[in-house]
C-alpha distance (Angstrom), angle and dihedral (degrees) to the residues before:
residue distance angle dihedral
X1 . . .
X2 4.07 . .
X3 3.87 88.1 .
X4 3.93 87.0 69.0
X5 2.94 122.1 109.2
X6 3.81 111.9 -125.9
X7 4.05 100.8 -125.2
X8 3.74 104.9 30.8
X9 3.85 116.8 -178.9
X10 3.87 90.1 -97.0
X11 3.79 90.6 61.2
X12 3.43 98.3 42.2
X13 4.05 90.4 61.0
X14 3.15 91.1 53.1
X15 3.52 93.8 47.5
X16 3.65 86.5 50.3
X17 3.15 105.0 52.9
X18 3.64 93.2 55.2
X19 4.15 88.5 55.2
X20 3.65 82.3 48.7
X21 3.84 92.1 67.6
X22 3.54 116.5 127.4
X23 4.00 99.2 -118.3
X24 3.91 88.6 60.9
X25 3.80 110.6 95.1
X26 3.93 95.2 149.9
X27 4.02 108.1 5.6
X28 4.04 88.1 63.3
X29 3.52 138.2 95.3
X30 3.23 101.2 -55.7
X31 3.49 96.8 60.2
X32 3.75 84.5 43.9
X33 3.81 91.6 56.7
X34 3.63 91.8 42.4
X35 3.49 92.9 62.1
X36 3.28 98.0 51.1
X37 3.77 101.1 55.7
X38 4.14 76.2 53.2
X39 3.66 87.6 59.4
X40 3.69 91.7 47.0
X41 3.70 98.1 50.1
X42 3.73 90.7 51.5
X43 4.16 93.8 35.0
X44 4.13 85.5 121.9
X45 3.61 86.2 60.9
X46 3.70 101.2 56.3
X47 4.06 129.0 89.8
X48 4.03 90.6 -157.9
X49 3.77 107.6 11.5
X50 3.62 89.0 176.1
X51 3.86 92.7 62.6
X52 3.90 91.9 48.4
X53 4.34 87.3 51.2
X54 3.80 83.8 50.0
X55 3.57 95.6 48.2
X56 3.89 88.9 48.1
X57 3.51 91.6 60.2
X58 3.47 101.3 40.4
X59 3.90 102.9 42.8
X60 3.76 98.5 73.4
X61 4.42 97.7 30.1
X62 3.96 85.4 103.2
X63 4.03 106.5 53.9
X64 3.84 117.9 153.1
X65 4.23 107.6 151.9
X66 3.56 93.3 -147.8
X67 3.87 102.0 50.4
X68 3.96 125.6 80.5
X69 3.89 98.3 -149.5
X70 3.76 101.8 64.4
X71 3.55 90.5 118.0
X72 3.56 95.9 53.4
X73 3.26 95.0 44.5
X74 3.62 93.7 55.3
X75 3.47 93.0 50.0
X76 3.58 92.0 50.9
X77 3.99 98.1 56.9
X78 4.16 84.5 47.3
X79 3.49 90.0 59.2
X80 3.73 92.7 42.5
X81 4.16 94.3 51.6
X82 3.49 95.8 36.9
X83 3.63 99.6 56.6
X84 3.84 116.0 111.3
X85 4.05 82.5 20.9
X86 3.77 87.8 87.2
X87 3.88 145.1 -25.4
X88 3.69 123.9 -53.3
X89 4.22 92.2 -111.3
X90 3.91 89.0 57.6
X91 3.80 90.9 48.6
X92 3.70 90.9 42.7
X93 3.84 91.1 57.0
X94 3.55 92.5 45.5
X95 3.89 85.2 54.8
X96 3.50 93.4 52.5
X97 3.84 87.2 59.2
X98 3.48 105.3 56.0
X99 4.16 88.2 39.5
X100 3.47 88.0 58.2
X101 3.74 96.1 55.9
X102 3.74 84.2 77.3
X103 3.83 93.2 80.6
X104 3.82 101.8 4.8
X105 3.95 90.2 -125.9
X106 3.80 112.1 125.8
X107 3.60 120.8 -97.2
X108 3.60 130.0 -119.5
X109 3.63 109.9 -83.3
X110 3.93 125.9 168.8
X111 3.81 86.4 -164.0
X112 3.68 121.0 71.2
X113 3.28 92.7 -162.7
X114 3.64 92.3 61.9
X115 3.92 90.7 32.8
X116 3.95 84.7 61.2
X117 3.97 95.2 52.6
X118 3.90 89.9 46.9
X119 3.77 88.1 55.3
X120 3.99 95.2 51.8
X121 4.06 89.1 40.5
X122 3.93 85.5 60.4
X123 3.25 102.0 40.1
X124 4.39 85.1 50.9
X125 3.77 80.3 55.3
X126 3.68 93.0 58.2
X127 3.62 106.0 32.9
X128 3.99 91.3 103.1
X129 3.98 80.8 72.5
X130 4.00 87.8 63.4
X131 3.87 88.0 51.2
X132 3.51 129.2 139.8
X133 3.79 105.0 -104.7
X134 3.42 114.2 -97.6
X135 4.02 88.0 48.5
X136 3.08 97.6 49.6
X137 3.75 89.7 49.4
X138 3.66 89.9 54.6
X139 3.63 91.9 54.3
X140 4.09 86.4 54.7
X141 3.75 89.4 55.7
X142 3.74 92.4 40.9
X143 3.68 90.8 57.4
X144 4.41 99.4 42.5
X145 3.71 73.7 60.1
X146 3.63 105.0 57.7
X147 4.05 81.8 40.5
X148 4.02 91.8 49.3
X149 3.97 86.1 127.9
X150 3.81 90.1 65.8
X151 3.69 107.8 92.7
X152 3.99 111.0 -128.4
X153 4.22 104.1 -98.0
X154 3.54 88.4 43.1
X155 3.98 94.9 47.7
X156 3.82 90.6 47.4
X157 3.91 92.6 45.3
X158 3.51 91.7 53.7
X159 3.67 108.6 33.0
X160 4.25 78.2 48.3
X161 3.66 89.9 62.3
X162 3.87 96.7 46.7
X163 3.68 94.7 58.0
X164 3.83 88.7 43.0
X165 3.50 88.9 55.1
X166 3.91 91.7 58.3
X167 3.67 92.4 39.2
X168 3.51 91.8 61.9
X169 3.97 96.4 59.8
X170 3.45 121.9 104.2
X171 3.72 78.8 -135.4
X172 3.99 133.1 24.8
X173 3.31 88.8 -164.1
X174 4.08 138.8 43.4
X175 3.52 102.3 -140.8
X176 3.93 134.7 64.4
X177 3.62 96.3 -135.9
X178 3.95 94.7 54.6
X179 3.84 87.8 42.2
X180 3.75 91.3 59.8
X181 4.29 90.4 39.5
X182 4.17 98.8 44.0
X183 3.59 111.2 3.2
X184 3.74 101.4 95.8
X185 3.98 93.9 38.3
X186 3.33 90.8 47.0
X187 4.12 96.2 52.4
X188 3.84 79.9 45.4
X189 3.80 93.9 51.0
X190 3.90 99.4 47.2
X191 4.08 92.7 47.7
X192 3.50 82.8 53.0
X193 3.84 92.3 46.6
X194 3.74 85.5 48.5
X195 3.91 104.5 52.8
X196 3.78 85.1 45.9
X197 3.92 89.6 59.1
X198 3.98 89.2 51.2
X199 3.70 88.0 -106.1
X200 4.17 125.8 132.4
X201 4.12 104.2 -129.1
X202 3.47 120.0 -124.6
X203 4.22 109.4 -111.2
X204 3.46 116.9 -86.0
């Protein structure tokens, strides 16, 4: 089973039909796809790029707006179809991946190696922040919608502290190659997102 590879075609349709799921207007396969042409521009970079494509697919397969365990979840059905495709440290690295999507703060990882790929995996996932504009503004809508059960104050208050939250980093993102590509757009892009909300940004 080792000489598997870890997302054969088979799993990735059923993958993607799950990201094809009606309720996903950002968190589908687009974003999937998106992060995967990440991964491949910064392949060179990565200790076990097949890991960080697995994690990509995984860490979004479980996607409900109004639950708090997504991430778990996800993590859970990785660890479930990945076993017997490699050993149980592998998948537990991959785990740590998608887990850590939950607060975008990097997992605990003896390994720098594998510490390094889970810092360019998040930073993939949050690249759409660094967007040029109009994408990025597209990726606002796309997400109100897949919160469209969130009356208006509430959706403002908490999408408001979200981007506060990342505002308030000394860094967005982990790496120093996606600092130098997004960081600045993105600081740009989530004042913007804030004054649209009615909400005074925090300095940057």
């Amino acid at each position: 089973m080792e000489n598997e590879p870890l997302i054969d075609n088979a799993l990735k349709s059923a993958l993607s039909r799950l990201y094809e799921a009606g309720d996903r207007h950002y968190h589908g396969l687009a974003h999937i796809e998106a992060m995967l042409a990440l991964a491949g521009d910064y392949r060179a970079l990565l200790h076990d790029a097949d890991a960080v494509e697995a994690a990509i697919w995984f860490h979004d397969a479980i996607y409900d707006s109004r639950a708090k365990d997504n991430e778990a979840r996800s993590a859970a059905l990785a660890a479930k179809e990945l076993a017997g495709r490699t050993d149980t440290k592998r998948i537990g690295r991959i785990t740590a991946m998608i887990v850590a999507t939950a607060t975008h703060e990097l997992p605990r990882l003896a390994d720098e190696s594998a510490l390094r790929d889970a810092a360019l995996f998040l930073d993939m996932d949050l690249s759409i922040l660094g967007a040029e504009p109009g994408a990025f503004d597209a990726y606002e809508r796309a997400v109100r919608r897949e919160y469209g059960w969130v009356e208006e104050p509430m959706w403002r208050a908490g999408r408001g502290a979200v981007l506060k939250t990342f505002l308030a980093r000394e860094h967005i993102f982990h790496t120093e190659e996606f600092q130098q590509r997004f960081e600045a757009q993105a600081r740009h892009n989530m004042a913007r997102s804030l004054e649209a909300l009615g909400l005074a940004s925090s300095p940057t």
